[in-house]
C-alpha positions as MATLAB code, in Angstrom:
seq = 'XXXXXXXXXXXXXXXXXXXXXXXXXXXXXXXXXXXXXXXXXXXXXXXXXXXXXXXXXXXXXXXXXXXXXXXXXXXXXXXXXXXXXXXXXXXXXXXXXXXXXXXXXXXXXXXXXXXXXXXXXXXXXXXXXXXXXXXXXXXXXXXXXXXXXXXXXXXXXXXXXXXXXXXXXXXXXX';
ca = [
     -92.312    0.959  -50.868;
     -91.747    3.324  -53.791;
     -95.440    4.034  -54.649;
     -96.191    4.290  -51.092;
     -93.667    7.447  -50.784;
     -94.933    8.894  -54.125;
     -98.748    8.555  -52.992;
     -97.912   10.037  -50.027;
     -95.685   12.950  -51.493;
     -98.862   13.653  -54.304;
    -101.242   13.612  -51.177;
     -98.980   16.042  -49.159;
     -98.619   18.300  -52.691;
    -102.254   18.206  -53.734;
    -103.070   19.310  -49.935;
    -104.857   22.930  -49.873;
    -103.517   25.218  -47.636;
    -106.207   26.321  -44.730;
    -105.966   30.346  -43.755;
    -104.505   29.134  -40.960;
    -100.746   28.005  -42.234;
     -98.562   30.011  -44.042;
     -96.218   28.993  -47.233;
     -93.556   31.106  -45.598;
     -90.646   28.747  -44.695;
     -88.684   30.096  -41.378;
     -85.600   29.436  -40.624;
     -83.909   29.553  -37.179;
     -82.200   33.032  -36.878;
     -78.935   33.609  -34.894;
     -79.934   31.963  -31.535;
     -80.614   34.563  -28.320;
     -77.643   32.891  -26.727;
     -77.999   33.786  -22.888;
     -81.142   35.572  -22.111;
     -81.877   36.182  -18.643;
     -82.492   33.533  -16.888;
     -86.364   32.858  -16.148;
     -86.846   33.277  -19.460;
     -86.275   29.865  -21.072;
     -82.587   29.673  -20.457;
     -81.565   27.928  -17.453;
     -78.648   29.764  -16.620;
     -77.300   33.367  -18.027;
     -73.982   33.210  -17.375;
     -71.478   30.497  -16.216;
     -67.965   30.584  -14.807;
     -67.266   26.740  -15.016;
     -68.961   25.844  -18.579;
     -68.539   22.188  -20.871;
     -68.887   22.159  -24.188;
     -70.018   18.719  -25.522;
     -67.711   17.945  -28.192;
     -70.021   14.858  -29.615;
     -73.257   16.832  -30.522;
     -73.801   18.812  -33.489;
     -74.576   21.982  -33.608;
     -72.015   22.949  -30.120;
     -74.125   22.460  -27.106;
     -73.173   24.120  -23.747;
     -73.402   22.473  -20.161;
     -72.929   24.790  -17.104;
     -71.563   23.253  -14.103;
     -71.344   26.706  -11.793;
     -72.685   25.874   -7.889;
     -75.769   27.715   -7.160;
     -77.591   28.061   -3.857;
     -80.628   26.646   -6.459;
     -81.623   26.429   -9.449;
     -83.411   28.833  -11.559;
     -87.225   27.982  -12.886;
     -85.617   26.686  -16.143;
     -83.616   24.456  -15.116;
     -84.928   20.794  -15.779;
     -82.581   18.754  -14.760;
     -81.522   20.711  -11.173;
     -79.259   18.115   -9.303;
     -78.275   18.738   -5.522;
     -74.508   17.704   -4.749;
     -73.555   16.048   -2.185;
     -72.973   17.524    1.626;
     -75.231   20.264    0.680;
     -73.109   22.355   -0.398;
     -75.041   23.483   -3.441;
     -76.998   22.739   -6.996;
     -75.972   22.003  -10.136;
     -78.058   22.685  -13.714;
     -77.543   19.742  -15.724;
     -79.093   21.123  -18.341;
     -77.915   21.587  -22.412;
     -78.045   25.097  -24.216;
     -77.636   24.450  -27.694;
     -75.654   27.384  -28.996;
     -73.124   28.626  -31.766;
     -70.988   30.823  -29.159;
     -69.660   30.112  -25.948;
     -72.007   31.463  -23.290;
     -70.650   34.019  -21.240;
     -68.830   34.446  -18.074;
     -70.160   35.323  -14.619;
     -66.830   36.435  -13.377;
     -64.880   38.840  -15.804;
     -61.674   37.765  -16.343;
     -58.391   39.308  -16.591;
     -58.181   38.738  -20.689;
     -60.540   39.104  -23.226;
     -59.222   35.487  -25.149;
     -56.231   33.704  -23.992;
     -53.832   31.268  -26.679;
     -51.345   30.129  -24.109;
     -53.138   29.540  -21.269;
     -51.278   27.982  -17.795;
     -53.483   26.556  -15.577;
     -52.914   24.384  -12.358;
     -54.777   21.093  -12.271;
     -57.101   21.501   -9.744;
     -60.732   20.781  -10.245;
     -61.594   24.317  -11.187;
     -58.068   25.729  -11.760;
     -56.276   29.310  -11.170;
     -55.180   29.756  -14.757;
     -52.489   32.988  -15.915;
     -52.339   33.834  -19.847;
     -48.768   33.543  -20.934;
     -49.348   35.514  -24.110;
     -47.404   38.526  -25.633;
     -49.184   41.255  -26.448;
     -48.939   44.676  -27.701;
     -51.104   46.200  -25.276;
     -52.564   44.876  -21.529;
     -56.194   44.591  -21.219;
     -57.872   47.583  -19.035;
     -59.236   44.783  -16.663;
     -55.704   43.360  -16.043;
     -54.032   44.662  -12.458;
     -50.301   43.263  -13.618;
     -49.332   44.263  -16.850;
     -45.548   43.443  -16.989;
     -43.181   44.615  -19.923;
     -41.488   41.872  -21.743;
     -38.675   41.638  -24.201;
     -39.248   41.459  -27.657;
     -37.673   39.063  -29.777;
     -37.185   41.105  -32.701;
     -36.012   43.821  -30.983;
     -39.308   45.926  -32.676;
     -42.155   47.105  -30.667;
     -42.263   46.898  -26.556;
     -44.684   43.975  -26.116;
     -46.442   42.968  -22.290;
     -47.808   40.155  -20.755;
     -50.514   40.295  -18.189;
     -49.775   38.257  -15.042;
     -53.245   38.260  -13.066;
     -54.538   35.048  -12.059;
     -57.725   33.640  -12.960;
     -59.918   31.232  -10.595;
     -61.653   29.359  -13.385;
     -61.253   27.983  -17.030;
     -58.986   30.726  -19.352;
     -61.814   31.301  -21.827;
     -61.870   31.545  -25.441;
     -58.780   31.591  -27.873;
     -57.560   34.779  -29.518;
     -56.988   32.415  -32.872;
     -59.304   30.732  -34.941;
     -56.954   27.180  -35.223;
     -58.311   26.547  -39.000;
     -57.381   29.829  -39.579;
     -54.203   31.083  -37.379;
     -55.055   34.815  -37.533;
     -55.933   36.908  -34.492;
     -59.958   37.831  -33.788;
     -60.718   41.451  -34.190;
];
């Protein structure tokens, strides 16, 4: 078995290269995470996504109800009573892909959310300053009697989104 790799290795090594290849080795660069749609992505943004937590490097499922699906999609299933299509498709991805619907936080830590199927979620945290695309910024008491901290307290109709902490790390994104 061993001089059966090592003939094969020499043959591969003693191989000339045609005009044809290159000796450049390329790498994958950061991926073009959502592109528009129709071109090689099957979806550009989703509201209700999955993130398979089995599969290395983070893979992305979007489960958003379309009228149909785009001309990407491979794996377009209809649901049942008509009531729409679903992509059942993978993106493979680093970041989470992002939202169709803006919501009222840029990254939530203490998110409460009912349990509904897709749920109306509110962001309980504290924080120095409301978002501009929150309609209910309430004051809130601070515990250290310092700074005057607020808490928006708009509803979302889908999943909170990201987290404002890394949890390895335990400081706040910039």
């Amino acid at each position: 078995m061993m001089m059966l790799v090592a003939g094969f290795n020499a043959a591969a090594a003693s191989r000339p290269c045609s005009d044809h290849t290159t000796s450049t080795l390329r790498l994958p660069s950061t991926p073009k995470l959502m592109t528009k749609a129709g071109v090689g992505q099957p979806w550009e943004c989703c509201d209700w996504v999955v993130r398979d937590p089995n599969f290395r490097p983070t893979r992305w499922q979007c489960n958003d109800v379309m009228a149909q699906c785009s001309a990407d999609c491979r794996d377009c299933v209809e649901l049942q009573g008509g009531v729409g299509y679903v992509c059942r498709d993978w993106v493979t991805s680093l970041w989470q892909p992002p939202v169709c619907t803006p919501r009222p936080w840029d990254c939530c830590d203490a998110a409460v959310c009912d349990r509904k199927l897709i749920p109306d979620c509110v962001c309980a945290d504290v924080v120095e300053a409301c978002p501009s695309n929150c309609q209910q910024c309430a004051a809130v008491e601070s515990d250290d009697g310092g700074a005057q901290r607020y808490r928006c307290l708009d509803s979302f109709h889908g999943y909170p989104g990201p987290k404002c902490s890394e949890p390895w790390i335990g400081k706040k994104r910039n």
